[in-house]
C-alpha positions, -999 to 999 in steps of 0.1 A, spaced: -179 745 -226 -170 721 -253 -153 728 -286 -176 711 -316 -166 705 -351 -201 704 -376 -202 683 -404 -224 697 -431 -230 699 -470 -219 731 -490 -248 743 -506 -264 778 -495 -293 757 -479 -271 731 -460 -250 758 -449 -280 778 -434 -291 749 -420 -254 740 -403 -247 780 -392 -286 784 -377 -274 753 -355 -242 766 -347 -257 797 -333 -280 781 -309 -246 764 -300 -224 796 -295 -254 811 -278 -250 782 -248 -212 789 -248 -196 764 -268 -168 771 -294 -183 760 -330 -160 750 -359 -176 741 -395 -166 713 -414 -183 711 -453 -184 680 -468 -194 669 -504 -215 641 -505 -222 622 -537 -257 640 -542 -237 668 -547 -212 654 -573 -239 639 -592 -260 670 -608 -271 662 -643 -291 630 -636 -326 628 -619 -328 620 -582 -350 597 -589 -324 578 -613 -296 576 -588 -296 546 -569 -267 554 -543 -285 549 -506 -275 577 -485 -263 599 -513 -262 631 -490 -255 618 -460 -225 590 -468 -193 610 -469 -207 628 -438 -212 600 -416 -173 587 -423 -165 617 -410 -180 613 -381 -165 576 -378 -135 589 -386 -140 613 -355 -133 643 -377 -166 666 -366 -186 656 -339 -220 658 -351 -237 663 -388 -266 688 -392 -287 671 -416 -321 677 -434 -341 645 -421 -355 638 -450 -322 631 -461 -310 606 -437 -316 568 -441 -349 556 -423 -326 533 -409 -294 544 -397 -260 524 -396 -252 510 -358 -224 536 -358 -249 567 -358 -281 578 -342 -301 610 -341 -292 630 -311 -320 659 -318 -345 663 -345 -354 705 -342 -384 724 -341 -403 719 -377 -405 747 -401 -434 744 -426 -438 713 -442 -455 712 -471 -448 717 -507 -453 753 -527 -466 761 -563 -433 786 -572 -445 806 -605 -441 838 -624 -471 839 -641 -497 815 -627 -516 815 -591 -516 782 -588 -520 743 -600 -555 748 -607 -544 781 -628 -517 765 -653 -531 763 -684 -528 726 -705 -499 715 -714 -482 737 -688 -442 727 -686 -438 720 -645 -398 714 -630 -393 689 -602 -369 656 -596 -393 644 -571 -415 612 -581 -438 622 -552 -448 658 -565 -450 642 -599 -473 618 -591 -498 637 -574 -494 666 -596 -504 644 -625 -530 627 -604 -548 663 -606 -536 678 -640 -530 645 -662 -519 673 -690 -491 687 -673 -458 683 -688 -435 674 -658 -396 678 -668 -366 671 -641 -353 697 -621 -322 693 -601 -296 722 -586 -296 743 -556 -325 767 -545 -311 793 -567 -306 778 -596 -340 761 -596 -357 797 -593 -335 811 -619 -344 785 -643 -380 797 -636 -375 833 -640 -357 825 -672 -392 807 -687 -374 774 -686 -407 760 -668 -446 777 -660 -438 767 -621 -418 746 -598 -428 727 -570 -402 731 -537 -406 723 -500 -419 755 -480 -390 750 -457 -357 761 -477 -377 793 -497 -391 798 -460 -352 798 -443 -332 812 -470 -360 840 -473 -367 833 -508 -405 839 -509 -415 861 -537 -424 839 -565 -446 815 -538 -477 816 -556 -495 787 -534 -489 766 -504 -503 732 -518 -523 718 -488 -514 683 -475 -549 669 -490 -536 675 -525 -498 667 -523 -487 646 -493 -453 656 -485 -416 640 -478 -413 620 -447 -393 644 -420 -398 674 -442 -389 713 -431 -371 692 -400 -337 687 -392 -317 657 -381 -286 662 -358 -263 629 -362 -236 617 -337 -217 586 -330 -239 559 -314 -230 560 -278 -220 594 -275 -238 601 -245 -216 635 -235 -224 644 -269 -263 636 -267 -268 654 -234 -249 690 -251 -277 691 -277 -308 675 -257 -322 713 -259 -323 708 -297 -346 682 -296 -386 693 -302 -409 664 -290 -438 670 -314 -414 674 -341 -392 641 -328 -429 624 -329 -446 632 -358 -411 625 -380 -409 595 -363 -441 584 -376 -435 595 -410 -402 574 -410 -415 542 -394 -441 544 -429 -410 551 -449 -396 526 -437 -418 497 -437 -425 506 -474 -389 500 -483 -389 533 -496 -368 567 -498 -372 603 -505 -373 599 -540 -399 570 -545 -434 582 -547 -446 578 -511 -456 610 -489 -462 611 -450 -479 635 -432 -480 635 -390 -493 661 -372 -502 659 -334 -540 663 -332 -545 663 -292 -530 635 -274 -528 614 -302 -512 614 -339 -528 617 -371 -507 602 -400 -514 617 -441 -496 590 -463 -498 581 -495 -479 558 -523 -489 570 -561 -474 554 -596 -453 582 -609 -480 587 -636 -504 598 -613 -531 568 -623 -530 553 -594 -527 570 -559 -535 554 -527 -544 575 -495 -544 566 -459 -555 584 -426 -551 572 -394 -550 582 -354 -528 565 -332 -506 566 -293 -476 552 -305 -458 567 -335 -435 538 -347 -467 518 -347 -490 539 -362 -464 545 -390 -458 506 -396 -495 500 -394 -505 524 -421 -478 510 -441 -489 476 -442 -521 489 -450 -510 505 -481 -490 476 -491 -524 453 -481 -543 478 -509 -520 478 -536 -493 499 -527 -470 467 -528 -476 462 -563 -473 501 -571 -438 497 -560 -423 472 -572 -432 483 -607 -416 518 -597 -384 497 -591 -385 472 -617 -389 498 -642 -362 518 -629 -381 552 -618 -366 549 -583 -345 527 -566 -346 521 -519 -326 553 -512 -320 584 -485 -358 593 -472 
């Protein structure tokens, strides 16, 4: 059995994240040490995501470690890691997917339709913001950044009438009780790779790669997959208004996706079936870019909403 050093991030999210890992380790008889790492995502806390233009800004400090040969593999959340990884790394497992959507969090309200106007909304994510706006053009959106804590203590405190936060951290940190809505994929796409994680190693580690083969879940390997191949042939990361949706409808895939301007006046949707899930996910791409999606973002970039970043 083989001694493994983790590399994760230290907030209470990561570090669920890294120790649920660890435990399916332990459980197959390997000694587990944990190594926490703080990225520049974490350093960086009173400035939008969606102004920070550092590529890999939870992932960076991470991956030198690995290079470095200090931990031996990096529990991520995929929709963290770079669509395209440096030729040092790859992904030796991508886990069984928790829920991916996005929920309406509120004290008060039942849902988006049940805000009333004007109704102050928290999130750092263009992509909710867009397609929130897209159905409540009054909303006030304001920026929301800190951990899963903080972000519900800000609403408790009436700092915002509801917050919008993937399913998949309330859902593992059992932090429930102010879900007021699961927002269905129809009304807000969501992240590429969301409510999955992403275990990195060194490129070539094949020892390494055959340990944590039992981590990896095929639908959830294909779907994200698909998501990411979109991601990437937009040119886009996790903090540009693009969503991507894959779920495996029989033998086939059906890709969600969706690239919006930040205001929420214009919002392009795509749907498609497809075998192969890198080129179903480039294909819908160009197809968004083809219908105006191209032109959506490179004002989101010129303008400085969002700069190419972490997916």
């Amino acid at each position: 059995m083989a001694r493994l050093r983790i590399g994760s991030r230290g907030s209470q999210l990561a570090l669920w994240q890294a120790h649920h890992i660890s435990n399916l380790l332990r459980a197959q008889g390997h000694t587990v040490e944990l190594d926490i790492i703080k990225t520049t995502g974490d350093k960086i806390t009173d400035v939008a995501l969606a102004k920070v233009g550092t590529k890999g800004m939870f992932t960076k400090e991470i991956e030198e470690a690995l290079v470095e040969n200090r931990v031996d593999l990096a529990v991520h959340s995929l929709k963290d890691l770079p669509t395209e990884l440096a030729a040092d790394f790859e992904i030796a497992a991508i886990t069984t997917r928790e829920n991916p959507h996005d929920v309406f969090c509120s004290v008060k309200f039942a849902g988006i339709e049940a805000l009333p106007q004007q109704a102050s909304v928290g999130t750092s994510s263009l992509r909710r913001q867009a397609q929130l706006l897209a159905l409540r053009p009054d909303l006030k959106i304001h920026p929301l950044r800190g951990n899963v804590d903080t972000r519900l203590r800000k609403l408790e405190s009436g700092d915002y009438d509801a917050i919008i936060l993937a399913a998949a951290g309330l859902n593992r940190l059992g932090k429930t009780q102010l879900v007021r809505q699961v927002i269905p994929a129809e009304m807000m796409t969501p992240a590429a790779g969301q409510g999955a994680l992403g275990i990195e190693i060194r490129n070539g580690d094949s020892a390494m790669r055959a340990l944590l083969a039992f981590l990896d879940d095929a639908a959830a390997r294909a779907t994200t997959t698909c998501e990411r191949a979109l991601l990437n042939k937009l040119g886009g990361g996790c903090q540009v208004p693009i969503g991507a949706f894959a779920e495996i409808n029989g033998n086939r895939i059906r890709l969600n996706a969706l690239v919006a301007h930040p205001d929420g006046t214009k919002v392009l949707r795509e749907t498609r079936d497809g075998d192969d899930p890198v080129r179903l996910g480039e294909e819908v791409g160009e197809t968004l870019l083809r219908r105006g999606g191209d032109v959506i973002l490179e004002e989101v970039y010129g303008k400085g909403f969002a700069l190419p970043q972490q997916p």
